[in-house]
C-alpha positions in Angstrom: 11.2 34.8 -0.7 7.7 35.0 0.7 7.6 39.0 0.3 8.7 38.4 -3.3 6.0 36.2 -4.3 4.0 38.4 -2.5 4.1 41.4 -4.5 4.6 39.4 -7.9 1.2 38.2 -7.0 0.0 42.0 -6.2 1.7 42.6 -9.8 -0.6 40.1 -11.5 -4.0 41.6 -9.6 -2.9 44.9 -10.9 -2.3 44.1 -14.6 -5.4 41.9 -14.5 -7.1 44.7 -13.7 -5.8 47.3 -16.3 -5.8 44.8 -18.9 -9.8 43.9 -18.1 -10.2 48.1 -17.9 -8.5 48.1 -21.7 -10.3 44.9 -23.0 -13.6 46.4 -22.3 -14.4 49.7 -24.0 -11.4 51.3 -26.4 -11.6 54.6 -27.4 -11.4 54.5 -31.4 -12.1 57.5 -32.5 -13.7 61.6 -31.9 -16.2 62.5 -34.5 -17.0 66.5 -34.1 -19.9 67.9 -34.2 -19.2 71.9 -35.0 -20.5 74.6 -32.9 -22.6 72.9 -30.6 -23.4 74.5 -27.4 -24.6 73.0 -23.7 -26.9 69.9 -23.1 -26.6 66.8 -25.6 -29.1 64.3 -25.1 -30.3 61.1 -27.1 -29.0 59.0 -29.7 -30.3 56.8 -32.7 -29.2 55.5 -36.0 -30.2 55.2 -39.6 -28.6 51.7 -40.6 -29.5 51.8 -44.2 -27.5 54.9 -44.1 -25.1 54.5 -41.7 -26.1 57.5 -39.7 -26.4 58.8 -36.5 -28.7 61.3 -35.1 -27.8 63.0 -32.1 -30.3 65.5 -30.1 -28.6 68.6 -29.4 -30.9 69.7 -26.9 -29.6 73.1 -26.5 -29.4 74.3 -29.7 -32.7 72.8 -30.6 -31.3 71.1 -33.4 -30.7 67.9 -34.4 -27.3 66.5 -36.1 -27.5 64.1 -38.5 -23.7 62.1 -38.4 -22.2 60.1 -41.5 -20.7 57.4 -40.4 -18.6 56.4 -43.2 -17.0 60.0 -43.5 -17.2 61.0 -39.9 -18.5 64.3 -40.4 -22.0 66.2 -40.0 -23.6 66.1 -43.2 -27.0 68.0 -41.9 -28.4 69.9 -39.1 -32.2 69.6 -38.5 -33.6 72.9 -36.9 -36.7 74.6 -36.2 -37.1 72.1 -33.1 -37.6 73.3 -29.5 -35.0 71.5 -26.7 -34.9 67.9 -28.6 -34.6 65.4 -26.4 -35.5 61.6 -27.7 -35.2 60.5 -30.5 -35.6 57.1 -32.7 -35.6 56.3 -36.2 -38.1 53.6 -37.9 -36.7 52.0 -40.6 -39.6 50.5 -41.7 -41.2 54.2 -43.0 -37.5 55.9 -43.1 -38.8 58.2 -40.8 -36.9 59.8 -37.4 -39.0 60.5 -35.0 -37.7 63.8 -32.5 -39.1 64.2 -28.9 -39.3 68.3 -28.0 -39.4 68.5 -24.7 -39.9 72.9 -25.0 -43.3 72.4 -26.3 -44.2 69.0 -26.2 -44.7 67.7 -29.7 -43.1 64.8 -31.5 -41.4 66.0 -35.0 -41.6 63.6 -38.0 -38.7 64.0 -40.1 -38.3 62.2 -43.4 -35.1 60.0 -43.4 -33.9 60.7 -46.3 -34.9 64.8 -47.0 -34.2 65.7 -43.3 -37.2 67.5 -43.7 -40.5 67.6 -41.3 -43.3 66.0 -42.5 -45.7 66.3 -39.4 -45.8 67.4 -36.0 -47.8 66.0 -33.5 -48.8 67.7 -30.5 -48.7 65.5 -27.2 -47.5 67.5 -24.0 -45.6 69.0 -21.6 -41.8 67.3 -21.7 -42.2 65.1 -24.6 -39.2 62.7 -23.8 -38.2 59.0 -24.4 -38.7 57.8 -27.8 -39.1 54.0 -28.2 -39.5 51.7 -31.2 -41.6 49.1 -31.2 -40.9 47.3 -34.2 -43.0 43.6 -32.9 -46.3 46.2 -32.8 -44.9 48.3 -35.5 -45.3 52.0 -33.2 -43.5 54.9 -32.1 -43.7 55.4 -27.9 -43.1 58.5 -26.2 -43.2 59.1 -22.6 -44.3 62.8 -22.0 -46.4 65.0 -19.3 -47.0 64.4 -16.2 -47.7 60.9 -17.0 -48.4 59.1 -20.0 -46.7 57.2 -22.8 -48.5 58.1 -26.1 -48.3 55.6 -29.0 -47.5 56.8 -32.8 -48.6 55.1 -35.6 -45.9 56.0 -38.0 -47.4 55.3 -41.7 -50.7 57.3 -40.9 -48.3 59.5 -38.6 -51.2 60.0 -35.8 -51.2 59.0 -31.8 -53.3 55.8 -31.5 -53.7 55.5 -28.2 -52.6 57.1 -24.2 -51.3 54.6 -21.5 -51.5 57.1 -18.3 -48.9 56.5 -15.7 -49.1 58.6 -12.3 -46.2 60.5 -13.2 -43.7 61.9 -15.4 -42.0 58.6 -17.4 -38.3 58.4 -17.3 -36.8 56.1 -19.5 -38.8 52.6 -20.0 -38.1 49.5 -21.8 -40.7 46.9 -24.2 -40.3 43.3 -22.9 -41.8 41.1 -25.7 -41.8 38.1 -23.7 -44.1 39.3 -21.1 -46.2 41.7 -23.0 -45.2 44.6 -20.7 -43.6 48.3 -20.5 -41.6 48.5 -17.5 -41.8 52.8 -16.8 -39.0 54.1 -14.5 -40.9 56.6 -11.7 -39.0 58.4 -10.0 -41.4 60.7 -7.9 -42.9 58.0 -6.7 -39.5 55.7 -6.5 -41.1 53.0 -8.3 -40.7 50.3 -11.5 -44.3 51.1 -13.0 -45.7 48.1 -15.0 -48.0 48.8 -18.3 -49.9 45.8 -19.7 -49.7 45.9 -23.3 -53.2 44.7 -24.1 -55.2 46.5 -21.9 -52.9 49.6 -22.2 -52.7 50.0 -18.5 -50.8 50.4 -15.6 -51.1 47.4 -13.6 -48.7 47.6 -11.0 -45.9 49.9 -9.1 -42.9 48.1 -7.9 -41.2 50.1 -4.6 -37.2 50.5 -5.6 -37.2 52.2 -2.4 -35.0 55.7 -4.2 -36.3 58.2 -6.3 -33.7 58.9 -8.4 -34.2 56.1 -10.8 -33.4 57.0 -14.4 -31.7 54.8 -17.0 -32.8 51.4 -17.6 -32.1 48.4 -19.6 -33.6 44.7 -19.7 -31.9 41.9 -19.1 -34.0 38.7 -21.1 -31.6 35.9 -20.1 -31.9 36.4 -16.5 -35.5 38.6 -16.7 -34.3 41.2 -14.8 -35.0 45.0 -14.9 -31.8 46.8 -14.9 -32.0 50.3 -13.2 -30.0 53.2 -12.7 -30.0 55.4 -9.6 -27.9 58.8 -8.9 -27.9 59.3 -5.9 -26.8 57.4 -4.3 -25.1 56.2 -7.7 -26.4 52.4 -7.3 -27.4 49.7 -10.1 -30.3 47.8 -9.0 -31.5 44.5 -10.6 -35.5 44.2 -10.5 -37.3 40.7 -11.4 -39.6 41.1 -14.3 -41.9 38.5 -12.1 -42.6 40.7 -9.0 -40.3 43.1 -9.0 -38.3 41.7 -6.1 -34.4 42.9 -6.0 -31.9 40.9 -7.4 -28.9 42.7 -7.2 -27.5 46.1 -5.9 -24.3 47.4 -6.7 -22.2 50.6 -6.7 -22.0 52.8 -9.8 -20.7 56.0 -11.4 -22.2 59.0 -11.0 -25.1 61.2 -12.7 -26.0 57.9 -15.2 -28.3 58.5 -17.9 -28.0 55.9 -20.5 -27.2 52.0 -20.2 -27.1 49.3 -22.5 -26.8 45.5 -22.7 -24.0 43.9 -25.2 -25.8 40.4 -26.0 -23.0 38.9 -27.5 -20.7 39.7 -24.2 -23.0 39.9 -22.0 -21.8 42.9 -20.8 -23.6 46.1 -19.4 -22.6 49.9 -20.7 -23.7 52.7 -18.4 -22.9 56.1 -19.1 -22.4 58.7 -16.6 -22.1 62.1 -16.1 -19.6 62.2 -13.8 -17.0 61.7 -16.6 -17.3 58.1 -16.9 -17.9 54.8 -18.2 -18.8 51.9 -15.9 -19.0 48.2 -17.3 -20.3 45.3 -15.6 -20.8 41.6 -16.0 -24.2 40.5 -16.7 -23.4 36.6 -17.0 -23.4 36.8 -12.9 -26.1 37.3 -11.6 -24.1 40.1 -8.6 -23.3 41.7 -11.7 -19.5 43.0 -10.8 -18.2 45.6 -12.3 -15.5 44.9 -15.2 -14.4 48.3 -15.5 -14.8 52.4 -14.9 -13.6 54.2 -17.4 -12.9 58.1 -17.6 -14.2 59.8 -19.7 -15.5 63.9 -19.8 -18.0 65.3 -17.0 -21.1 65.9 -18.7 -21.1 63.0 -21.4 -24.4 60.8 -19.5 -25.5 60.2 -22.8 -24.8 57.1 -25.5 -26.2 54.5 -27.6 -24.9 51.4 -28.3 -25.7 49.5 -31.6 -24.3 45.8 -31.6 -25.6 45.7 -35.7 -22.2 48.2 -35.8 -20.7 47.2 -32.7 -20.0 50.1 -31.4 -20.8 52.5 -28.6 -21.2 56.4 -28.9 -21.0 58.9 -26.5 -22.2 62.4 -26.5 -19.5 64.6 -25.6 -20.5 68.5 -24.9 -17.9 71.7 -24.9 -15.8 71.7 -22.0 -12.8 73.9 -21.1 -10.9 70.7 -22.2 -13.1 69.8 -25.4 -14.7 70.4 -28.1 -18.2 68.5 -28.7 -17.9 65.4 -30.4 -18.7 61.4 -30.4 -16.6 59.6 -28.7 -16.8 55.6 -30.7 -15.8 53.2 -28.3 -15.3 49.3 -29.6 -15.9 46.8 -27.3 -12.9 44.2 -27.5 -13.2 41.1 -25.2 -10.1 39.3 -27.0 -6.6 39.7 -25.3 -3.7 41.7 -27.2 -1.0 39.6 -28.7 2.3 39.7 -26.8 
């Protein structure tokens, strides 16, 4: 009798477990994106229009996705390796980050066509909007995030940093950019006002990439490849909070307010999802996916998440829409 309950209770675990995997992140749909060859980086979207815009770094082009039809409707060109990119809906205007020769395209939202091209350095990168200051900010060089005004389409100002910015995140509540440094394994800390760096927060690994905020618990969410660890920062002091295993190769993570759940997106050929309402932040779920698709964008207006799938042996290049699903499945 005992051995019986036993593995009825080991049944339960398990089915627990692949229905929390299934709950999480389903895969909806492929949307493909033609001949596109190598390295796919960043993601944004046009709401208005319902379109995504997805920086195919190797063909130095930028794909512009309907949503509503599921189909390329326009691929931008004469850009060099494309790496961020963002859209400001306020001047329907995408901003592309060229990380070949370091200028920042603006491309009208609704031609597809450039209307400037500002010149700012050497691996022009992350693209961030900053919709409370109304600017465009793009890490690039060997350290500095340049600030865009977007209606006189000019840089306004330099923050230097003392090396190359990886992906960074706007806290409104504190008045700060939090900079992921990696050659210096450190959190850098830019004071809005002054436009400086006023402090550099140890994470004690250099391979610190993606990262997200966390307002409810004011935590800086990093994450590292190798080893493949999320760490949780405090906004405060930067003291850790929380360090937990990860997938592999992660280059994009993303926060889903109304389930408080994390996204990361990894290279490795998966998805890993963890609980944000704990502060130990488990992990909900790891979900396979294609090597080589690190890069997504999730947009809780739509309530979805996309992933940048590249050509494998095994697939065509595409994006993968994943809907989150937190509500159990009728029996």
């Amino acid at each position: 009798m005992r051995s019986i309950l036993t593995l009825a209770v080991i049944c339960a675990l398990l089915s627990t477990a692949v229905f929390a995997e299934e709950a999480t992140l389903r895969l909806e749909k492929k949307i493909p994106l033609g001949e596109v060859r190598g390295r796919i980086d960043h993601l944004a979207v046009d709401l208005k229009r319902n379109r995504l815009f997805v920086a195919e770094l190797e063909n130095d082009t930028v794909g512009v996705v309907d949503l509503d039809s599921d189909k390329v409707i326009q691929v931008i060109s004469g850009l060099k390796n494309p790496q961020g990119v963002g859209y400001h809906a306020a001047t329907d205007t995408l901003f592309v980050a060229n990380g070949g020769d370091g200028t920042v395209a603006i491309i009208g939202g609704g031609s597809y066509r450039q209307m400037a091209r500002l010149p700012l350095g050497a691996d022009a990168d992350n693209v961030r909007i900053d919709a409370a200051a109304g600017h465009v900010v793009v890490g690039y060089g060997e350290g500095a995030l340049a600030s865009i005004d977007p209606v006189r389409q000019v840089k306004t100002q330099d923050i230097k940093l003392k090396a190359h910015p990886e992906s960074f995140q706007i806290d409104q509540v504190s008045n700060r950019i939090f900079v992921n440094d990696p050659t210096n394994e450190a959190i850098a800390v830019v004071d809005r006002a002054s436009g400086k760096q006023v402090a550099a927060w140890p994470t004690g690994n250099g391979s610190n990439f993606p990262m997200a905020l966390n307002h409810e618990a004011r935590h800086v969410l990093v994450a590292f490849r190798k080893p493949a660890k999320l760490g949780a920062f405090s906004m405060e002091n930067g003291a850790i909070a929380a360090n937990v295993d990860l997938c592999g190769d992660a280059d994009d993570m993303f926060i889903d307010e109304r389930r408080q759940q994390l996204y990361v997106s990894c290279g490795d050929g998966s998805l890993d999802v963890f609980d944000v309402r704990q502060r130990s932040y488990p992990r909900k779920a790891h979900i396979a996916t294609v090597a080589g698709a690190r890069t997504s964008l999730f947009v809780p207006e739509l309530d979805r998440l996309f992933l940048a799938v590249r050509l494998t042996s095994s697939e065509r290049p595409a994006i993968w829409v994943f809907r989150p699903n937190t509500e159990k499945k009728a029996e």
